[in-house]
C-alpha positions in Angstrom: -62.0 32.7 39.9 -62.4 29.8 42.6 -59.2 28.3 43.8 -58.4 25.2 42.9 -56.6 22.5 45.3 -56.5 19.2 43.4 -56.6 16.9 46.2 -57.9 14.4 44.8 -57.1 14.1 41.5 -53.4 14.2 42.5 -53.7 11.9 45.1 -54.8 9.2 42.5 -52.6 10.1 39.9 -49.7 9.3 42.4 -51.7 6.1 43.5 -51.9 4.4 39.9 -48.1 5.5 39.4 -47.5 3.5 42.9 -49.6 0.5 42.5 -48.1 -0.1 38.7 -44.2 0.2 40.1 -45.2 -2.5 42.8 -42.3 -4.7 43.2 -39.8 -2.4 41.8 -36.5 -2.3 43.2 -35.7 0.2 46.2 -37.4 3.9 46.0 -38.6 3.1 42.3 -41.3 1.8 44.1 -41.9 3.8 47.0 -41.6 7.7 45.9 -43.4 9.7 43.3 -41.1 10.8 41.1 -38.8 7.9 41.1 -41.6 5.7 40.7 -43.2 8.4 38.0 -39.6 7.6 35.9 -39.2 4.0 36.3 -42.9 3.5 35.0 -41.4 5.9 32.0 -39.1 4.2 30.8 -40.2 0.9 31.8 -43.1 1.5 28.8 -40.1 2.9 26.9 -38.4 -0.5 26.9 -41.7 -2.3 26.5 -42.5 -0.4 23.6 -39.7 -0.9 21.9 -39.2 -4.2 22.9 -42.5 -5.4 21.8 -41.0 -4.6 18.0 -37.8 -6.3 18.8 -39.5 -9.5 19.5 -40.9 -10.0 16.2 -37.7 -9.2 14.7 -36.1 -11.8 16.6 -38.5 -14.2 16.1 -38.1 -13.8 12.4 -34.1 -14.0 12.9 -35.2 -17.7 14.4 -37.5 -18.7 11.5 -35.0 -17.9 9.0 -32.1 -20.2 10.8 -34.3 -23.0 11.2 -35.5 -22.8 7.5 -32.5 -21.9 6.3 -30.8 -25.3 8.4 -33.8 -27.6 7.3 -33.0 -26.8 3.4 -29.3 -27.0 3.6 -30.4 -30.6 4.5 -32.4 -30.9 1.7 -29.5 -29.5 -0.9 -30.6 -25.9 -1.3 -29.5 -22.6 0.3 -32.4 -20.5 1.8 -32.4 -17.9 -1.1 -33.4 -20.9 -3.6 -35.8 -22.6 -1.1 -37.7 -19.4 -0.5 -37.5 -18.2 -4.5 -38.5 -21.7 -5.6 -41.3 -21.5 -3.5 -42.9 -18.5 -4.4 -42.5 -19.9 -8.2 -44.0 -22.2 -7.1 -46.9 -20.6 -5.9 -46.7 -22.1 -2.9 -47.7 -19.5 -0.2 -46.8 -20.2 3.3 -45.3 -17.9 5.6 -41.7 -18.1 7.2 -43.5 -18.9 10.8 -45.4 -22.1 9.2 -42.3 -23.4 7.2 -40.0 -23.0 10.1 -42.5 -25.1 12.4 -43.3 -27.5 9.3 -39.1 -27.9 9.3 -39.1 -28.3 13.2 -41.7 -30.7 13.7 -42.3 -32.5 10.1 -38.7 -33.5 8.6 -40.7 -35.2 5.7 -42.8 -32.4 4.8 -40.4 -30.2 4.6 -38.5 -32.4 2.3 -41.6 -32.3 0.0 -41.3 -28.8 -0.4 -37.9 -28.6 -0.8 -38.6 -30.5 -3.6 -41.0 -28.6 -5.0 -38.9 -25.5 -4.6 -36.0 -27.3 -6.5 -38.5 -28.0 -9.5 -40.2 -24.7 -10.1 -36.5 -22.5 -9.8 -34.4 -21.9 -12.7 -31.4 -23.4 -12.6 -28.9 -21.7 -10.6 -25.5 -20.1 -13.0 -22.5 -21.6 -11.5 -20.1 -18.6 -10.9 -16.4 -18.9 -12.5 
């Protein structure tokens, strides 16, 4: 069987580790290996990252909707329950920028929320 060296091929492989650690603090950026594990984990953290994001962003929608309907007299729970009885299908992305950026709107379907729940038991 012919020998193999793998000049080459190795030689790249190191390269695009290299080139994507560019920047990189101390030897992360200049040796193999230590560039080989910052590139690791830095898709590690990206990765999961990436998922934590939209979690956090949905943490945000929820406050600001939740803020905009204590305004307008109802609790997020009953905003968000009125809403769907009411058929009204927007997502919590669009009703946290409608609450941002259109106070009135909002207000509307607040409104609308508070007409199509059932009225809330008061608890003894």
């Amino acid at each position: 069987m012919a020998r193999v060296k793998r000049g080459t091929k190795r030689r790249a492989r190191r390269k695009k580790y290299l080139k994507r650690t560019k920047g990189f603090f101390l030897t992360k950026s200049k040796l193999y290996q230590s560039a080989q594990e910052a590139a690791n984990r830095a898709d590690r953290y990206a990765f999961r990252d990436r998922r934590a994001k939209k979690r956090q962003y949905r943490r945000l929608w929820i406050q600001r909707i939740g803020a905009a309907a204590r305004l307008n007299g109802l609790t997020y729970g009953q905003l968000i329950h009125g809403l769907k009885a009411a058929g009204v299908a927007l997502d919590r992305k669009v009703l946290a920028d409608i609450a941002v950026k259109d106070a009135p709107g909002f207000a509307q379907l607040a409104a609308k929320a508070k007409a199509a729940a059932p009225p809330q038991k008061k608890k003894a």
